[in-house]
C-alpha positions in Angstrom: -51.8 2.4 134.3 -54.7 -0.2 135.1 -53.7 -3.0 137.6 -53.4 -5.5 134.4 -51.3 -3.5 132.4 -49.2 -3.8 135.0 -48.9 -7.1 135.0 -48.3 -7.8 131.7 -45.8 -4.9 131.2 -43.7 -6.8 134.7 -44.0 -10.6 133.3 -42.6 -9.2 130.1 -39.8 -7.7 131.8 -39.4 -10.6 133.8 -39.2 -12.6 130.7 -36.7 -10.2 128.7 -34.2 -10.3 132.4 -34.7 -14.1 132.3 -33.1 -14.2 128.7 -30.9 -11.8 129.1 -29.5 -13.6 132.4 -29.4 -17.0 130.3 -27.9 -15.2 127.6 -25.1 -13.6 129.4 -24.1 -16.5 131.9 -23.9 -18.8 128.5 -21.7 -16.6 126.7 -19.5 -16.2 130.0 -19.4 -19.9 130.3 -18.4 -20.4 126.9 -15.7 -17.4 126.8 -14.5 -18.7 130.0 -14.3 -22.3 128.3 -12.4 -20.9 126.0 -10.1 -19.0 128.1 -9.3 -22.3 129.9 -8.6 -24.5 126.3 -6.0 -21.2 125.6 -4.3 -21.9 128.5 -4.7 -25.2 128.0 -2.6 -25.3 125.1 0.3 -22.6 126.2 0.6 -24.7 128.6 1.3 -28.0 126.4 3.6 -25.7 124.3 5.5 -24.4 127.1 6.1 -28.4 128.4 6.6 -29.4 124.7 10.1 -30.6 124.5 10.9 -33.5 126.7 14.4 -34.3 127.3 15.1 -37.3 128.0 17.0 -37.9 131.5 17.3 -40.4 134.0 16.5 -38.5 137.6 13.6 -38.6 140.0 14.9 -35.4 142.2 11.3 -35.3 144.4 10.4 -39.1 144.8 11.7 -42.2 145.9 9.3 -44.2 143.6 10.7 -45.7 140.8 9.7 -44.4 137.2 7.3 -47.4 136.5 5.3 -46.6 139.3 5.1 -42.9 138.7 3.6 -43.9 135.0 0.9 -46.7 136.9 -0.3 -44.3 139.1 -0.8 -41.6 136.3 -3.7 -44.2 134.7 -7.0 -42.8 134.8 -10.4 -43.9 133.7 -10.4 -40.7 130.8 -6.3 -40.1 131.0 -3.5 -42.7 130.3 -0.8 -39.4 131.4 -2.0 -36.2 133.3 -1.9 -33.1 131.5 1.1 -31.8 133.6 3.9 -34.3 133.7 7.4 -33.2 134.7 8.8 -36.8 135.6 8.2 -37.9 131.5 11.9 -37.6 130.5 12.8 -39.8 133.1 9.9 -42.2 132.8 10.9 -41.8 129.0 14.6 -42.2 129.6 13.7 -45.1 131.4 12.2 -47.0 128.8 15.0 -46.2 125.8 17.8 -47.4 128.3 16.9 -49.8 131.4 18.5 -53.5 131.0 16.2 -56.0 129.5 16.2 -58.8 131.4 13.3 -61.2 129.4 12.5 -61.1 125.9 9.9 -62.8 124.5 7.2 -63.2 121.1 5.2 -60.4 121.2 1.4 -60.5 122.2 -0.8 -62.1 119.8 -1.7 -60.0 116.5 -0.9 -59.0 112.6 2.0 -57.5 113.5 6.1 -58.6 114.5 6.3 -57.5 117.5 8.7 -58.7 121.3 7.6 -58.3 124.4 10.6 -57.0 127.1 10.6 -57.0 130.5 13.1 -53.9 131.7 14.9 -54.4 134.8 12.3 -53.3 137.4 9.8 -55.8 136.0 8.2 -53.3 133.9 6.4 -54.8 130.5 7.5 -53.0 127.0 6.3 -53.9 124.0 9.4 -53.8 120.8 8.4 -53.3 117.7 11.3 -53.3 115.0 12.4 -50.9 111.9 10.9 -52.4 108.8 11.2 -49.3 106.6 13.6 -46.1 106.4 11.6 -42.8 107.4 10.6 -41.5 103.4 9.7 -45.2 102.3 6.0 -45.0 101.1 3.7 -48.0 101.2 1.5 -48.5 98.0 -1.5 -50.3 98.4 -4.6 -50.6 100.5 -4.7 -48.5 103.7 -3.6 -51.4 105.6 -0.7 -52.2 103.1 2.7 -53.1 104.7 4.4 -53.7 107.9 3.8 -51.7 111.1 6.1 -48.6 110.8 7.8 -48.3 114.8 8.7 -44.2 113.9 4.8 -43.9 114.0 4.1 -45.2 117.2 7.0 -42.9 118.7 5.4 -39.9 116.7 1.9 -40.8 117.5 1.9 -40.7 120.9 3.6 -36.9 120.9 0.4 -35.8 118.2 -1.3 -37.3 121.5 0.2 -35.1 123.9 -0.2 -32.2 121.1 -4.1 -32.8 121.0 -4.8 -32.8 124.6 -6.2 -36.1 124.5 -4.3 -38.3 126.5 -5.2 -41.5 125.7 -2.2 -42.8 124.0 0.2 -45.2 126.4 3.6 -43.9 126.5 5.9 -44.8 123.2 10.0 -43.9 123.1 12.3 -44.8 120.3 15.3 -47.2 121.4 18.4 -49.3 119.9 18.8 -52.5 121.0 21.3 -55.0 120.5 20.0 -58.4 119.2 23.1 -60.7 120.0 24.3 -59.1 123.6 20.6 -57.6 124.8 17.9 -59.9 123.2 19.2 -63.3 122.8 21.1 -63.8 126.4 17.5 -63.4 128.1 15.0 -64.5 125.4 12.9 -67.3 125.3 13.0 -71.0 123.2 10.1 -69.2 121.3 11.5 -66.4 120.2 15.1 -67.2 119.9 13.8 -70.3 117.5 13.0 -67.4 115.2 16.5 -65.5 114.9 18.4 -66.4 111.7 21.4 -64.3 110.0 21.2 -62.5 107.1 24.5 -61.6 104.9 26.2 -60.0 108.3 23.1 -58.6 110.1 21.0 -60.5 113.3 17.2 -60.8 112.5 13.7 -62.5 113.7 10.5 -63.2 112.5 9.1 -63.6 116.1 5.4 -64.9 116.2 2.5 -63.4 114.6 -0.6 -63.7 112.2 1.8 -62.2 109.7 5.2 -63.2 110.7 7.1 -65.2 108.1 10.7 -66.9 108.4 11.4 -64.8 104.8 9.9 -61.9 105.5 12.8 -61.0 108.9 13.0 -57.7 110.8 16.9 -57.4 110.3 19.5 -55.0 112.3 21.9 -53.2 110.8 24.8 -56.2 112.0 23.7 -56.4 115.8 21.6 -53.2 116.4 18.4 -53.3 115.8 16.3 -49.6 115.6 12.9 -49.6 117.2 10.3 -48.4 119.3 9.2 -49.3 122.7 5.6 -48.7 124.0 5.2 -48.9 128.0 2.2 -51.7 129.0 -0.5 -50.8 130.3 -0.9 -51.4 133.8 -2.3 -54.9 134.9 -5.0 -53.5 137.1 -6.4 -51.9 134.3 -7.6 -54.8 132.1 -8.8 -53.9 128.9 -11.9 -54.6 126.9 -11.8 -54.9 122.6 -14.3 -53.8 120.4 -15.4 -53.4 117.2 -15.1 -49.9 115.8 -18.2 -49.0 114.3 -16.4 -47.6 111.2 -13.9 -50.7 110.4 -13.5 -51.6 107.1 -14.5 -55.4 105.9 -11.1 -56.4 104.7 -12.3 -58.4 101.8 -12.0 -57.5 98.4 -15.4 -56.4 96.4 -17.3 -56.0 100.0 -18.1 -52.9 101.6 -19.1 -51.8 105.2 -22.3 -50.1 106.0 -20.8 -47.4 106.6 -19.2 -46.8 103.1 -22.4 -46.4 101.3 -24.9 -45.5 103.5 -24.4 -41.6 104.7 -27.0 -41.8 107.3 -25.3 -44.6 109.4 -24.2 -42.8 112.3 -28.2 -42.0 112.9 -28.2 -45.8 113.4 -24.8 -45.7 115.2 -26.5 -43.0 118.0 -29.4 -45.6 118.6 -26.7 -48.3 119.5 -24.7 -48.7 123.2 -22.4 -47.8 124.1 -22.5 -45.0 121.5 -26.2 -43.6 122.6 -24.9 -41.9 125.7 -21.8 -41.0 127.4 -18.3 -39.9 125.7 -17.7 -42.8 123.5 -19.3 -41.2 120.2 -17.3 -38.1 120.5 -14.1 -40.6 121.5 -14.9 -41.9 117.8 -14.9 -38.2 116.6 -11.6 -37.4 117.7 -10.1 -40.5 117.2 -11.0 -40.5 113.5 -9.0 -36.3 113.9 -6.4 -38.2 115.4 -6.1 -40.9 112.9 -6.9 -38.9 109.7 -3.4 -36.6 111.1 -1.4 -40.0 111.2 -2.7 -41.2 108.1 -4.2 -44.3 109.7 -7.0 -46.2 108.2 -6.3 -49.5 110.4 -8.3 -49.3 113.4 -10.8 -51.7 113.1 -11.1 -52.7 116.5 -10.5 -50.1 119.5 -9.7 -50.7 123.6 -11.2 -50.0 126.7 -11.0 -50.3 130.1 -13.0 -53.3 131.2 -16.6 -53.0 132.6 -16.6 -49.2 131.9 -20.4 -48.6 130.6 -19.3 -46.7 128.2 -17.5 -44.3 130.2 -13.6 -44.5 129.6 -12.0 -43.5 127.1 -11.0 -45.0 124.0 -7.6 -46.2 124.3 -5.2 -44.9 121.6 -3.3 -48.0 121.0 -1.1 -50.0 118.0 -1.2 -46.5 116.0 2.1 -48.0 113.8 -0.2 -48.6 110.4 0.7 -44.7 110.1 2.4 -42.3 108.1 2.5 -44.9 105.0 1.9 -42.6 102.8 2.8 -38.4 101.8 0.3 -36.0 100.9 1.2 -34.5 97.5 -0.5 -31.4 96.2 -0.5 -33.1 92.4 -1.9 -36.0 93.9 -4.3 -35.2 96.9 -6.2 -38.7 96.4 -3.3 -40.5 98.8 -4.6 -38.9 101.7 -7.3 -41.3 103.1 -10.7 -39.2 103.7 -12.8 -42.4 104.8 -11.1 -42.0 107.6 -12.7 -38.8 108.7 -16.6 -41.0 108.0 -17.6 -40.0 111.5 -16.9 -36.5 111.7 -18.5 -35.9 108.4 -21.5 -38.2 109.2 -22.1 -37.6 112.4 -21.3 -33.9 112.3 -20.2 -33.3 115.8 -16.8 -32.5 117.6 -15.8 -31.4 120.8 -14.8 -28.1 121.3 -11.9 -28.5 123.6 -11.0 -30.4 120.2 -12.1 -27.8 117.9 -10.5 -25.1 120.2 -7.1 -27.2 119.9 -6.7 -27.9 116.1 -7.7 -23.8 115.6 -4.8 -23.2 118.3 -2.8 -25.8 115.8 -3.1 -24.4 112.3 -0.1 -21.9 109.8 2.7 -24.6 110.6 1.9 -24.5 114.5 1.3 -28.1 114.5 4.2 -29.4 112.4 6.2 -27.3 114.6 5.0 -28.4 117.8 5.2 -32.2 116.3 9.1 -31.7 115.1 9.9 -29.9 119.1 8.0 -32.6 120.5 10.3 -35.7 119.0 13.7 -33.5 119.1 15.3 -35.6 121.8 14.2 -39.0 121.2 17.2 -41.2 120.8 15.3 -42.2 117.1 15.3 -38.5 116.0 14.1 -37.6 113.5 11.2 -39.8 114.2 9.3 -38.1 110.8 11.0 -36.5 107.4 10.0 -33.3 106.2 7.3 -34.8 103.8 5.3 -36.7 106.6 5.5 -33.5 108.7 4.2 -31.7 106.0 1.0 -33.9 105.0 -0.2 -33.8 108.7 -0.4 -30.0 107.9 -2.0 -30.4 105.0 -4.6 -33.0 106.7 -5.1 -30.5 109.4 -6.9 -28.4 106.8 -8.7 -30.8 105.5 -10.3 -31.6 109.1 -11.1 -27.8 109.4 -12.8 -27.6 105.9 -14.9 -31.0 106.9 -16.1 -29.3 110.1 -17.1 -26.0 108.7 -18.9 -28.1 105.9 -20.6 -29.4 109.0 -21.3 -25.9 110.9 -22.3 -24.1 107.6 -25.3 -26.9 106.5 -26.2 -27.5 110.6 -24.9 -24.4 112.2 -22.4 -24.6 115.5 -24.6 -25.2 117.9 -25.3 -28.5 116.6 -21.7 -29.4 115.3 -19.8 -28.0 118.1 -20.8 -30.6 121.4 -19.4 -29.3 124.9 -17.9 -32.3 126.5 -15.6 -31.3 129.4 -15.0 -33.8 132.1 -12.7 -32.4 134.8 -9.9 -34.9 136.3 -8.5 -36.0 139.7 -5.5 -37.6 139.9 -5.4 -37.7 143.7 
């Protein structure tokens, strides 16, 4: 064989080892990827069902500062967490020992401080757990069940991003009103033989009353935030207009999220694919609501979106007659942008034949509010998760997975 023959036949070789090298580390990385979002989730099922009680056996540090140091720029709560019962327990139980109007917003709301001078934000039963709210997706009062069942679909998912949420019963006349403020306690009035407030809000009416059943009220508590994590507000790229005849841009024009890409802080980093599984997240809950979304201050882009205020959930039930009362606007960015994760992907496969309402029902068995969700709300998310499976694979069959399915892993220290 002449001396040029040679050479051809070895950079052709070279080329076909080249590829098959590429080839074969790709498909390990990706099998090993998958391997790791398996364990992933047998591990979330195996720590599933938090009970919820009151000792710290292997610290001296109170449970407030366990949950401070746990905040993260991509994690509000690690993924391993064996001191949440107690952090949990904490929350549902500890004296209050201020009360005051909530933080500004739509929404009835009281701010408590618990004895340790840890910040809690109330938010009150307005409606009994099957109650369905007619109307516009952002219809009715806040529902305080759905905060309590929306930060478990949190841990479920993997993402992480939702601040801790615990159901409690407080007592207006010998918890609240002892320690609240001339703001607030100017708003309690009796009605027939039960306490209630209208508190302060956008909202908040003197005839339209959160009202206990006599003294004791049912609600949900969500732990604040930690102060040296201030947070930033913006606009979700997918909110709705709120005004009657008037749509967004994103309601008739399908190639928005091309535009969306071109814009910061959604042109690089995590934040677009935040959006993505924020509108999986929110499409489960039945929340059409969230037309403004947190951040940590002064990020660039680079934390994650904060799951917060998640209560304008679980208005309504999905019925197979009636399949129109699930909200599919709120899945616009996964079906116009076409992309998703696929540690998320991965996850709601993991979560499909009644293995999420499952893991949803053992999730909330031992908050003091159980059942947090009736039969009928458990069973729409179901439903809805196979309406976000069908919406991706109509993604992956017109732009195949390579395209749809974005690897976006970012490995975390909590040290």
């Amino acid at each position: 064989m002449k001396l040029k023959q040679r050479v051809v036949l070895l950079a052709i070789l070279l080329v076909i080892f080249i590829f098959t090298k590429v080839f074969l580390i790709d498909n390990l990385d990706t099998s090993a990827a998958n391997r790791e979002d398996q364990r992933a989730f047998h591990r979330m099922m195996a720590g599933l069902r938090v009970e919820l009680v009151p000792k710290l056996d292997h610290t001296l540090q109170s449970p407030w500062e366990i949950a401070a140091q746990w905040v993260v720029p991509r994690e509000v709560y690690p993924e391993e967490t064996p001191e949440l019962g107690a952090i949990l327990h904490a929350m549902a139980t500890k004296k209050i020992i201020k009360a005051d109007v909530g933080y500004k917003g739509t929404q009835l709301k009281a701010l408590l401080i618990l004895e340790g001078g840890q910040k809690v934000v109330f938010k009150p039963k307005r409606y009994n757990r099957d109650y369905v709210v007619e109307g516009e997706p952002y219809a009715g009062y806040d529902r305080h069940n759905a905060e309590v069942a929306a930060f478990h679909l949190d841990r479920i998912l993997g993402f992480r991003r939702a601040p801790l949420v615990v159901g409690r019963f407080v007592n207006l006349r010998t918890e609240i009103k002892p320690v609240a403020t001339e703001q607030l306690l100017s708003t309690f009035l009796t009605v027939g033989n039960n306490t209630c407030f209208y508190g302060k809000c956008y909202y908040c009416r003197e005839t339209e009353p959160a009202c206990a059943d006599g003294d004791t009220m049912e609600g949900s508590v969500t732990l604040w935030l930690p102060d040296v994590w201030p947070l930033q507000k913006h606009r979700h790229p997918w909110g709705r207009t709120y005004r009657e005849g008037k749509l967004a841009r994103w309601e008739y024009d399908e190639s928005y999220c091309d535009a969306v890409k071109k814009t910061s802080p959604y042109d690089s980093g995590p934040r677009l694919l935040d959006i993505i599984d924020t509108a999986v997240f929110d499409y489960l809950i039945g929340n059409a609501d969230r037309h403004h979304y947190e951040s940590f201050q002064d990020d660039e882009g680079a934390s994650m979106l904060i799951l917060l205020d998640n209560a304008k959930s679980f208005r309504l039930i999905f019925s197979f007659g009636n399949p129109s009362l699930d909200e599919r606007s709120i899945l616009a960015p996964l079906y116009q942008c076409c992309i998703i994760r696929v540690s998320t992907w991965n996850r709601l496969n993991s979560l499909k034949n009644g293995v999420l309402k499952s893991a949803l029902k053992s999730a909330m068995a031992h908050d003091p509010i159980s059942p947090v969700l009736s039969d009928p709300h458990l069973d729409a998310v179901d439903q809805r998760l196979l309406s976000i499976l069908a919406t991706v694979k109509q993604c992956t069959d017109q732009f195949g997975m390579d395209t749809v399915l974005v690897e976006d892993r970012m490995p975390l220290s909590h040290l």
